[in-house]
N, CA, C and O atoms as a GROMACS GRO file, in nm:
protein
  444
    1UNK      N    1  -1.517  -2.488   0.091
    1UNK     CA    2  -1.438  -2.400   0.174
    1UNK      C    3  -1.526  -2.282   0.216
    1UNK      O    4  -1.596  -2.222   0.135
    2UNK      N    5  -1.520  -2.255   0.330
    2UNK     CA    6  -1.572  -2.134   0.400
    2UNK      C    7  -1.491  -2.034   0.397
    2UNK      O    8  -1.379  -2.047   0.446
    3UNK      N    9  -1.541  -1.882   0.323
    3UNK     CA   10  -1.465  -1.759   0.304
    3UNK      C   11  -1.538  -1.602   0.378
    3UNK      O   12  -1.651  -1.556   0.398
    4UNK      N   13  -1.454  -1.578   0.391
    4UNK     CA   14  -1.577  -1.490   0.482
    4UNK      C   15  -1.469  -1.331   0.457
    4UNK      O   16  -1.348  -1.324   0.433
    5UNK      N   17  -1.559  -1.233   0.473
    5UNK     CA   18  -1.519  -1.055   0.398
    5UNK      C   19  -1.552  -0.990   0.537
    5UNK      O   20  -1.650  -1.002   0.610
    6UNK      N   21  -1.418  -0.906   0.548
    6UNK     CA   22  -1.488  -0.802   0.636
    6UNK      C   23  -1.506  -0.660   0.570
    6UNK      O   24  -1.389  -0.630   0.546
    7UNK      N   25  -1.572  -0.572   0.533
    7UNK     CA   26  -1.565  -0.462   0.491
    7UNK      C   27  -1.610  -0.351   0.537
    7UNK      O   28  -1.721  -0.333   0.586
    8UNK      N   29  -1.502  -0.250   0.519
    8UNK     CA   30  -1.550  -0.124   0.573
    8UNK      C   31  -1.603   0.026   0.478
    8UNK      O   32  -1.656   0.131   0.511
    9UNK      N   33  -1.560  -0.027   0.357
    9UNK     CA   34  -1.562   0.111   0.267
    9UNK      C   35  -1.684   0.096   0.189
    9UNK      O   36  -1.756  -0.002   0.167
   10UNK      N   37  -1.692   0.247   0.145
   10UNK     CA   38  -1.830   0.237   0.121
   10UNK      C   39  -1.865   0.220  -0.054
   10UNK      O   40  -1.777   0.171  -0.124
   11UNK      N   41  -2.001   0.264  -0.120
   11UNK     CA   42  -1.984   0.177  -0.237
   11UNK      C   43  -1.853   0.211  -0.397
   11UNK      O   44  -1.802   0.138  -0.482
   12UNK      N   45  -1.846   0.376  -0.363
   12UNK     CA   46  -1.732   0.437  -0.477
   12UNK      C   47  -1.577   0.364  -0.458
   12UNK      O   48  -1.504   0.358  -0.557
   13UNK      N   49  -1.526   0.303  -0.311
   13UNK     CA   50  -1.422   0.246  -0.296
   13UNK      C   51  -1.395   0.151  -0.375
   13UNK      O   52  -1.487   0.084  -0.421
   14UNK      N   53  -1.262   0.126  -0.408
   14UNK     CA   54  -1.222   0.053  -0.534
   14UNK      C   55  -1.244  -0.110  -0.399
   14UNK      O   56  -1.297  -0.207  -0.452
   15UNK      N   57  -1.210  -0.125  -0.265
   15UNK     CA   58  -1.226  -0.233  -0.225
   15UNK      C   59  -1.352  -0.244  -0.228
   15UNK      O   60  -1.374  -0.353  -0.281
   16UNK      N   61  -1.467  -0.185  -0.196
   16UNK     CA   62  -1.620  -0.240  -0.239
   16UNK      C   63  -1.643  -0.316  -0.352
   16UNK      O   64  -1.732  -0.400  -0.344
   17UNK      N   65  -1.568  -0.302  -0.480
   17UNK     CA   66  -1.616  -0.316  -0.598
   17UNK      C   67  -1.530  -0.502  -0.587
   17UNK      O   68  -1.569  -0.607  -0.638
   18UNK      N   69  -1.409  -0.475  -0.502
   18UNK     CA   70  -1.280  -0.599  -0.514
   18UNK      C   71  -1.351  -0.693  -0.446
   18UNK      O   72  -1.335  -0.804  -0.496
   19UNK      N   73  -1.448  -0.691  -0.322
   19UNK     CA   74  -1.505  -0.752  -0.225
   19UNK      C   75  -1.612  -0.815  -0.307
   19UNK      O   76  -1.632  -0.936  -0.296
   20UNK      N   77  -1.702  -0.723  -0.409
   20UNK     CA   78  -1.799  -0.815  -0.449
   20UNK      C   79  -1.735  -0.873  -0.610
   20UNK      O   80  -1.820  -0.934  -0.676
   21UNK      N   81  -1.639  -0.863  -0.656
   21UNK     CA   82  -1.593  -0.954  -0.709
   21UNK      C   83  -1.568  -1.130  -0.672
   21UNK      O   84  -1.628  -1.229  -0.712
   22UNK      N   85  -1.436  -1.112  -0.567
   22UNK     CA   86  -1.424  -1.177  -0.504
   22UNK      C   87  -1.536  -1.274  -0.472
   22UNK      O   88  -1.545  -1.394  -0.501
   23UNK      N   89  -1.615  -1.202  -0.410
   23UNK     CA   90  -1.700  -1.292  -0.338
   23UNK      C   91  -1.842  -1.369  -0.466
   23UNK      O   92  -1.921  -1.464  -0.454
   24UNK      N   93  -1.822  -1.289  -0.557
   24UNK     CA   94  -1.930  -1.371  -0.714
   24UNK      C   95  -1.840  -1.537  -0.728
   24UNK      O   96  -1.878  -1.654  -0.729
   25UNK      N   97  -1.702  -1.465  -0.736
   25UNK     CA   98  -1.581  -1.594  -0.802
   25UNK      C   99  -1.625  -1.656  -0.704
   25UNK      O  100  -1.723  -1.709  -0.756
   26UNK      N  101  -1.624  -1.694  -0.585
   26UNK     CA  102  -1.610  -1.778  -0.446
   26UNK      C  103  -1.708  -1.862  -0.500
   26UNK      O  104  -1.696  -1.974  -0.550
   27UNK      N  105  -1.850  -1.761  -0.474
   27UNK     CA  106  -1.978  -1.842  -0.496
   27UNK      C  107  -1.997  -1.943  -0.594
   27UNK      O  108  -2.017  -2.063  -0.575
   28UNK      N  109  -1.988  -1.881  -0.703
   28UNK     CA  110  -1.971  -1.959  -0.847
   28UNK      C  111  -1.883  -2.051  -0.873
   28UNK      O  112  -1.915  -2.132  -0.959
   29UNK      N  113  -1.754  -2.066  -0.810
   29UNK     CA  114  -1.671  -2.175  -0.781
   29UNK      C  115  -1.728  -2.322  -0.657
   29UNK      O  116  -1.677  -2.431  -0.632
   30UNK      N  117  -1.867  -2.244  -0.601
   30UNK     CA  118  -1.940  -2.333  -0.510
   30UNK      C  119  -1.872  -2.347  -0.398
   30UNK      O  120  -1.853  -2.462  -0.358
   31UNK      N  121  -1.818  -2.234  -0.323
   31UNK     CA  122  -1.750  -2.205  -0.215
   31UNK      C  123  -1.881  -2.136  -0.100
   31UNK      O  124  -1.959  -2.058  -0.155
   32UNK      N  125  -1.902  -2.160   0.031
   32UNK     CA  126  -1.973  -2.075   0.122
   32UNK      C  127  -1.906  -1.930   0.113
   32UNK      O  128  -1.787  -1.903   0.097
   33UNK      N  129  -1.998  -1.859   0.126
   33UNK     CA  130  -1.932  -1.699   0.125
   33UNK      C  131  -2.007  -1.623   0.202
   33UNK      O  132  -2.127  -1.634   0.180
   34UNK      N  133  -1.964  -1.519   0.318
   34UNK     CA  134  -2.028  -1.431   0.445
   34UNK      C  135  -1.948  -1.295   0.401
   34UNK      O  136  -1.827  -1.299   0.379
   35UNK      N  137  -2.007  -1.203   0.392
   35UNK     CA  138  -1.946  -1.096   0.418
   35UNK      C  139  -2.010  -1.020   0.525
   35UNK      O  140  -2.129  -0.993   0.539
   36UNK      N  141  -1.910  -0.992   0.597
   36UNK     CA  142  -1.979  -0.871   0.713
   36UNK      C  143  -1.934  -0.754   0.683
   36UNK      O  144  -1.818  -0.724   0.655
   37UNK      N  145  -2.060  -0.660   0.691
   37UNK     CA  146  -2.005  -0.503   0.655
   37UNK      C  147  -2.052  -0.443   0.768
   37UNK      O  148  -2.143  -0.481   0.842
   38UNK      N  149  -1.924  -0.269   0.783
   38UNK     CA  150  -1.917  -0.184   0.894
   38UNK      C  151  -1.891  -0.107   0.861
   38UNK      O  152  -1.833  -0.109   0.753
   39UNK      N  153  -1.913   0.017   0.928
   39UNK     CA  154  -1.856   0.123   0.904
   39UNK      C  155  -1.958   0.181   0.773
   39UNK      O  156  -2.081   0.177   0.771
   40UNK      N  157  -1.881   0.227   0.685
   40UNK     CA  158  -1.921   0.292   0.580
   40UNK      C  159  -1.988   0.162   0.477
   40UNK      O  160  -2.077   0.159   0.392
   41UNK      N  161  -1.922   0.089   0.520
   41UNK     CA  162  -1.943  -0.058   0.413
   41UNK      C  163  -2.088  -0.101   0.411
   41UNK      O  164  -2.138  -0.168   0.321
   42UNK      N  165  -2.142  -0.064   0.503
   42UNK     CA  166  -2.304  -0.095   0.563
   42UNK      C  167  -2.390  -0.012   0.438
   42UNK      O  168  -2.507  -0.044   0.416
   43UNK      N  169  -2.322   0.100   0.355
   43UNK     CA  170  -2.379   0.134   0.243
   43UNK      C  171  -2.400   0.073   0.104
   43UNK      O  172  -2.480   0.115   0.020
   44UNK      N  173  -2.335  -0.011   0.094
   44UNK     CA  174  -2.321  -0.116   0.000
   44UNK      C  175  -2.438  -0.192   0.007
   44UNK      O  176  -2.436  -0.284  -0.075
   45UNK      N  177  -2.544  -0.187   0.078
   45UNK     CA  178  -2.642  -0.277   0.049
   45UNK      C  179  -2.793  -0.163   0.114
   45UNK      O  180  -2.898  -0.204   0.163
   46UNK      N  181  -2.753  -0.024   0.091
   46UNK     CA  182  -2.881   0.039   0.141
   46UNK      C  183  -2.973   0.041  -0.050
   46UNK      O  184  -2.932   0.030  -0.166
   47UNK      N  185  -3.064   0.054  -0.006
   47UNK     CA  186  -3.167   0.064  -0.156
   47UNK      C  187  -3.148   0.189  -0.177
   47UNK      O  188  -3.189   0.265  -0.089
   48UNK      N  189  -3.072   0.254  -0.316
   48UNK     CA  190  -3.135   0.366  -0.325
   48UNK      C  191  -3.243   0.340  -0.374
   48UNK      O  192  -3.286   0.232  -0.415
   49UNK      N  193  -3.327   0.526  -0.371
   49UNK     CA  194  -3.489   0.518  -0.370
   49UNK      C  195  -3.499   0.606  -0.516
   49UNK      O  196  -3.576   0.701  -0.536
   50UNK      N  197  -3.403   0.551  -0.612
   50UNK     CA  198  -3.411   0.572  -0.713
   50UNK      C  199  -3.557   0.543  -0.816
   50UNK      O  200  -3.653   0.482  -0.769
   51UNK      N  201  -3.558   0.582  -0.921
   51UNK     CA  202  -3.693   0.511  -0.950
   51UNK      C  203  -3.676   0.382  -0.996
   51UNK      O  204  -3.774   0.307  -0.995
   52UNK      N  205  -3.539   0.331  -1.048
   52UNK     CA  206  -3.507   0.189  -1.067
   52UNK      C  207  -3.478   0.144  -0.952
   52UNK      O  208  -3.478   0.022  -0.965
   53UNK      N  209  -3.444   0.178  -0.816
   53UNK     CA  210  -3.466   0.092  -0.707
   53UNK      C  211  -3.283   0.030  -0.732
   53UNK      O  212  -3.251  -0.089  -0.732
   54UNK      N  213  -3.204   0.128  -0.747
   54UNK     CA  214  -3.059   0.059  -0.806
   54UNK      C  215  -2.974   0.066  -0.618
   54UNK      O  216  -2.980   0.153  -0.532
   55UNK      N  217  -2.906  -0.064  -0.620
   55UNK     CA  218  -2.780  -0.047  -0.498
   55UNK      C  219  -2.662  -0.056  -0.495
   55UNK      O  220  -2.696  -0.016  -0.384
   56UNK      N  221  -2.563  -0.067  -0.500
   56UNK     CA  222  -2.400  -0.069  -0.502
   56UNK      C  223  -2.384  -0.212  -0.607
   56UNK      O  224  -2.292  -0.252  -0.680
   57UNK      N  225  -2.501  -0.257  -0.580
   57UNK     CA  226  -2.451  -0.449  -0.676
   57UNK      C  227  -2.473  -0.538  -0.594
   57UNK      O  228  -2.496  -0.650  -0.639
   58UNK      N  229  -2.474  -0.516  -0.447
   58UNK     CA  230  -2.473  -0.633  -0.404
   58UNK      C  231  -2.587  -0.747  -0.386
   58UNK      O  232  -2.579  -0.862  -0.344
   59UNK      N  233  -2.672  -0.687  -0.423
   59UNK     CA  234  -2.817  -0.788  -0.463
   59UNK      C  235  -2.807  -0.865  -0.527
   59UNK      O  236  -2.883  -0.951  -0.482
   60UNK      N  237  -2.739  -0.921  -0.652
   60UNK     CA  238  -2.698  -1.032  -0.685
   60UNK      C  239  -2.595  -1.148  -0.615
   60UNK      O  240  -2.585  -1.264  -0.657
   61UNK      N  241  -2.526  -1.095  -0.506
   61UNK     CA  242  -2.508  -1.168  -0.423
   61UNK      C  243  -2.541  -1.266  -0.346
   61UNK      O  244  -2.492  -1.378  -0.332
   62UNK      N  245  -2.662  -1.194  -0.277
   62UNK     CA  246  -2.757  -1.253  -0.179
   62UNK      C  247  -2.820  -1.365  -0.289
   62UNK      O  248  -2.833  -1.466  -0.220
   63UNK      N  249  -2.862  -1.394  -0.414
   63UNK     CA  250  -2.925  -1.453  -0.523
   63UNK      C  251  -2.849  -1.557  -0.554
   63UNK      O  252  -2.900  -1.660  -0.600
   64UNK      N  253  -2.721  -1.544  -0.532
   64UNK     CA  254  -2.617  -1.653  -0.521
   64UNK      C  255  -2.577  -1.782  -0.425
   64UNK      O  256  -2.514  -1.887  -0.439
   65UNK      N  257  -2.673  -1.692  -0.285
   65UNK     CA  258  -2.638  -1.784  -0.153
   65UNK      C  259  -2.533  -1.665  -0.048
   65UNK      O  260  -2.510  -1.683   0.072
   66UNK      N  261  -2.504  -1.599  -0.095
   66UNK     CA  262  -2.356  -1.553  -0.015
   66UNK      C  263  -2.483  -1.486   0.115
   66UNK      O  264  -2.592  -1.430   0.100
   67UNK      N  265  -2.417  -1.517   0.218
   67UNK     CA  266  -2.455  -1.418   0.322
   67UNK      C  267  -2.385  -1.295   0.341
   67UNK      O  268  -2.273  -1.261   0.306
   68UNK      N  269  -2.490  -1.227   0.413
   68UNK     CA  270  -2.443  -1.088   0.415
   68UNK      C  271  -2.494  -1.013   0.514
   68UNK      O  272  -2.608  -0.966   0.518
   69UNK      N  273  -2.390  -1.000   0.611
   69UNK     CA  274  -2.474  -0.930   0.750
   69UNK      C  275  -2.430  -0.764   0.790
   69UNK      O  276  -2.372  -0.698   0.704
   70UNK      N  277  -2.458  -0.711   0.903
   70UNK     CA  278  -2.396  -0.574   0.886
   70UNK      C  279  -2.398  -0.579   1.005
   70UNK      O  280  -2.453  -0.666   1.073
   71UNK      N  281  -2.321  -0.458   1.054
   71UNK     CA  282  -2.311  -0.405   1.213
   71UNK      C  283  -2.444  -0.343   1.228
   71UNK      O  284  -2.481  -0.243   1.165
   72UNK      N  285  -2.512  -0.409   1.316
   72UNK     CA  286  -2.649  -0.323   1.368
   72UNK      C  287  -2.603  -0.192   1.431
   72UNK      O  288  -2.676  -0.093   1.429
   73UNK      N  289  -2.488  -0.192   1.485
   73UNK     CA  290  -2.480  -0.071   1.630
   73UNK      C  291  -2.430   0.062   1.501
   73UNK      O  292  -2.457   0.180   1.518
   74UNK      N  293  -2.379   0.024   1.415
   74UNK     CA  294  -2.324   0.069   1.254
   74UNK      C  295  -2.480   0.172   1.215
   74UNK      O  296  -2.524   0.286   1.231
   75UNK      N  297  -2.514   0.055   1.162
   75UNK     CA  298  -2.668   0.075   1.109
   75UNK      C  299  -2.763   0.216   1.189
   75UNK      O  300  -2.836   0.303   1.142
   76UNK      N  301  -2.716   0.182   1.339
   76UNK     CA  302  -2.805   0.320   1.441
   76UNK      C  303  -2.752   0.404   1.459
   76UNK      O  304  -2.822   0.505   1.465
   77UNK      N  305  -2.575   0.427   1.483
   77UNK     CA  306  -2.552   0.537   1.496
   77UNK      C  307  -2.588   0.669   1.351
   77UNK      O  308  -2.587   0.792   1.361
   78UNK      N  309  -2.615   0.589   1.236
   78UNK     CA  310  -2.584   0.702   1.135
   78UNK      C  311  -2.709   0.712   1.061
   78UNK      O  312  -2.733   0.775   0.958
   79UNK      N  313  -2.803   0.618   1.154
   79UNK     CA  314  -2.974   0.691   1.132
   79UNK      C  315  -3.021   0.585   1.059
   79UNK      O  316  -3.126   0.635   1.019
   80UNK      N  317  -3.018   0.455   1.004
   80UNK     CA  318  -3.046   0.384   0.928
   80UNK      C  319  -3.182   0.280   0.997
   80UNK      O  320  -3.204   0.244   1.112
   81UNK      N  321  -3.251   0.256   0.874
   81UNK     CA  322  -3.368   0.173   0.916
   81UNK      C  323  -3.347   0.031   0.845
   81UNK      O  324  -3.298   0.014   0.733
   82UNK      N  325  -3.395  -0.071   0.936
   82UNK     CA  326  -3.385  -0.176   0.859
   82UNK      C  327  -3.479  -0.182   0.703
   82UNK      O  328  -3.462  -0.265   0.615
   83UNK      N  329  -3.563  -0.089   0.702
   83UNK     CA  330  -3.639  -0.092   0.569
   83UNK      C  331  -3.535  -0.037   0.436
   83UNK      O  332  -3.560  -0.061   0.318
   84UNK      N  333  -3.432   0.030   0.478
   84UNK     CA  334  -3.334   0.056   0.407
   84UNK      C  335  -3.213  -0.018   0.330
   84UNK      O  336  -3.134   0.017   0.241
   85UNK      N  337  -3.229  -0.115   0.390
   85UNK     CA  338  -3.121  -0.254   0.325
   85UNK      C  339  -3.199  -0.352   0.238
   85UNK      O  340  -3.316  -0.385   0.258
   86UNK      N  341  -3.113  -0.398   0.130
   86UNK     CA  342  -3.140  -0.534   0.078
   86UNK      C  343  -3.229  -0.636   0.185
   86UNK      O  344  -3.195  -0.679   0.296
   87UNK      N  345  -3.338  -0.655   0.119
   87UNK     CA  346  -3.425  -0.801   0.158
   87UNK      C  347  -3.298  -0.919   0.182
   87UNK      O  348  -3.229  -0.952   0.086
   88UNK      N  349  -3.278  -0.974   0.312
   88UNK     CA  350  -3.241  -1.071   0.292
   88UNK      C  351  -3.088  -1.062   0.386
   88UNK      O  352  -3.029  -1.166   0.416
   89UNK      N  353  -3.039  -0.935   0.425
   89UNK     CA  354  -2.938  -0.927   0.447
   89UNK      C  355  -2.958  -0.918   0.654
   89UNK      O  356  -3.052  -0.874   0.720
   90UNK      N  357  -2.875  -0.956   0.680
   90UNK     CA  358  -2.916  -1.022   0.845
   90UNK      C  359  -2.818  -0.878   0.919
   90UNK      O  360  -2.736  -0.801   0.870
   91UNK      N  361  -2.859  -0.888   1.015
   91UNK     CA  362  -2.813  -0.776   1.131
   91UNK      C  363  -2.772  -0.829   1.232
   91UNK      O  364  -2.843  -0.894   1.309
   92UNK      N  365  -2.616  -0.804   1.247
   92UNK     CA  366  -2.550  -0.873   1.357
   92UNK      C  367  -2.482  -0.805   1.437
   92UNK      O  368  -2.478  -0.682   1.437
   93UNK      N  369  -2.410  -0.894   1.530
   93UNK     CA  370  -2.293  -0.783   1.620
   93UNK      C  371  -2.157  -0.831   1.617
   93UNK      O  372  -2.107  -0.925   1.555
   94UNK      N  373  -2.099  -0.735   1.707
   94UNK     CA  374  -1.933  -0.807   1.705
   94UNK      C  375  -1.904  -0.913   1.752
   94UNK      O  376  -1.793  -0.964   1.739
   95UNK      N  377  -2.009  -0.969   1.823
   95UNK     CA  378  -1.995  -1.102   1.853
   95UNK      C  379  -2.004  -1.229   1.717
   95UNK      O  380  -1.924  -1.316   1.685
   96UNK      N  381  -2.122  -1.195   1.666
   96UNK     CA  382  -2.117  -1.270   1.525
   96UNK      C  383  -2.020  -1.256   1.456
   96UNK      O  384  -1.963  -1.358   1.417
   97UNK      N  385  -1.971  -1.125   1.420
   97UNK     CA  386  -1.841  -1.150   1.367
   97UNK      C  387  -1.732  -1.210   1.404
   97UNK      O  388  -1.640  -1.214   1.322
   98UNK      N  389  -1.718  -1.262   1.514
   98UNK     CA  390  -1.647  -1.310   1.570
   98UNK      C  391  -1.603  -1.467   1.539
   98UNK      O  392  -1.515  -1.540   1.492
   99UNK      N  393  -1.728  -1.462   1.600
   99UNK     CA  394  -1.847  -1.629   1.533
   99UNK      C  395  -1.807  -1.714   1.393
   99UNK      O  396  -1.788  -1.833   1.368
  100UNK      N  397  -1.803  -1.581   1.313
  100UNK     CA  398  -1.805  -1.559   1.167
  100UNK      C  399  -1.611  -1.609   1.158
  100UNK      O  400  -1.560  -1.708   1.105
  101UNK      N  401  -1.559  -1.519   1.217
  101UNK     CA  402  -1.425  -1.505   1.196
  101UNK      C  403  -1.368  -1.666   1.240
  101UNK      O  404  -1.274  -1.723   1.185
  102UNK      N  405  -1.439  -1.716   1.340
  102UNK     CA  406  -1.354  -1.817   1.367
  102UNK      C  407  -1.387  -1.968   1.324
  102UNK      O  408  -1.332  -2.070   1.366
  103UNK      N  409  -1.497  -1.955   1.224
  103UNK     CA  410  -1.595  -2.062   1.118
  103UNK      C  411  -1.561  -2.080   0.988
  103UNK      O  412  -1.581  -2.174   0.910
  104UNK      N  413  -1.487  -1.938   0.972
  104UNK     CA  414  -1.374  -1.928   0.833
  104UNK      C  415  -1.305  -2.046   0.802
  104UNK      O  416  -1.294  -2.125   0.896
  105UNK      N  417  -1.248  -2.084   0.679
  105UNK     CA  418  -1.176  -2.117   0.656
  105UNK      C  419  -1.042  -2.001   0.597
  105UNK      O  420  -0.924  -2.011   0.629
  106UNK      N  421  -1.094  -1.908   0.518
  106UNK     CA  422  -1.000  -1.806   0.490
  106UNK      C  423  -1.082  -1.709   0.515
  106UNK      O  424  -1.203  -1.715   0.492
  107UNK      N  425  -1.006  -1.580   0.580
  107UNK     CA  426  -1.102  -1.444   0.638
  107UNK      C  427  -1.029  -1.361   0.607
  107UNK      O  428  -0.918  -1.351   0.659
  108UNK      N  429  -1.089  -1.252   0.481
  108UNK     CA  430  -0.974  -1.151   0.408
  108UNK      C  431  -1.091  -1.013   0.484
  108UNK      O  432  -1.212  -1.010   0.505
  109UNK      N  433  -0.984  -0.919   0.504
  109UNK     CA  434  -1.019  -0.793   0.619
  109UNK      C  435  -1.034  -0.676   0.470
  109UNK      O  436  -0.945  -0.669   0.386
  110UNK      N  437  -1.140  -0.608   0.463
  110UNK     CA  438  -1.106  -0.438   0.368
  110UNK      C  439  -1.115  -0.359   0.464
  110UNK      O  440  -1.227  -0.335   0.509
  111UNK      N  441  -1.032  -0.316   0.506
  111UNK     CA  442  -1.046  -0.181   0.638
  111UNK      C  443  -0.998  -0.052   0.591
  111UNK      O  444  -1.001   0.046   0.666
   0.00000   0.00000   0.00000
């Protein structure tokens, strides 16, 4: 089954934390899993430049298979570089999400 996340909140939100739950169970049950993040949600996968190099969690994700894309137009308005995200995580538009939305089999929204 194809499952796919939309998210908007960023990493302290109790839905950030529900989204990458969710989406571990999916994987590990051997389900396809996409999450697209926006908005604030696009923080969930920046590196902090901690000296452990720590991010919201979602790096074990990507290690799983789950895709994980973000709003590019997201990403520029609020100054962000692609050197700033998780290795691995793809840059899309509202068209992909779209793409995304209608390839689903189930498509749960965090707005």
């Amino acid at each position: 089954m194809k499952i796919g996340f939309l998210l908007h909140k960023s990493p302290e939100h109790q839905d950030a934390h529900t989204v990458k739950m969710l989406a571990e169970a999916f994987a590990d049950a051997g389900h396809e899993v996409s999450i697209f993040l926006m908005e604030d949600g696009v923080l969930n996968v920046v590196i902090n430049h901690s000296p452990r190099g720590l991010s919201a969690g979602y790096d074990p994700l990507l290690e799983k298979g789950v895709r994980i894309a973000l709003c590019t137009y997201t990403t520029e308005i609020r100054g962000l570089s692609r050197d700033q995200f998780l290795k691995g995580v793809e840059f899309q538009s509202q068209y992909d999400l779209s793409k995304l939305v209608n390839g689903c089999d189930r498509f749960l929204s965090f707005v």
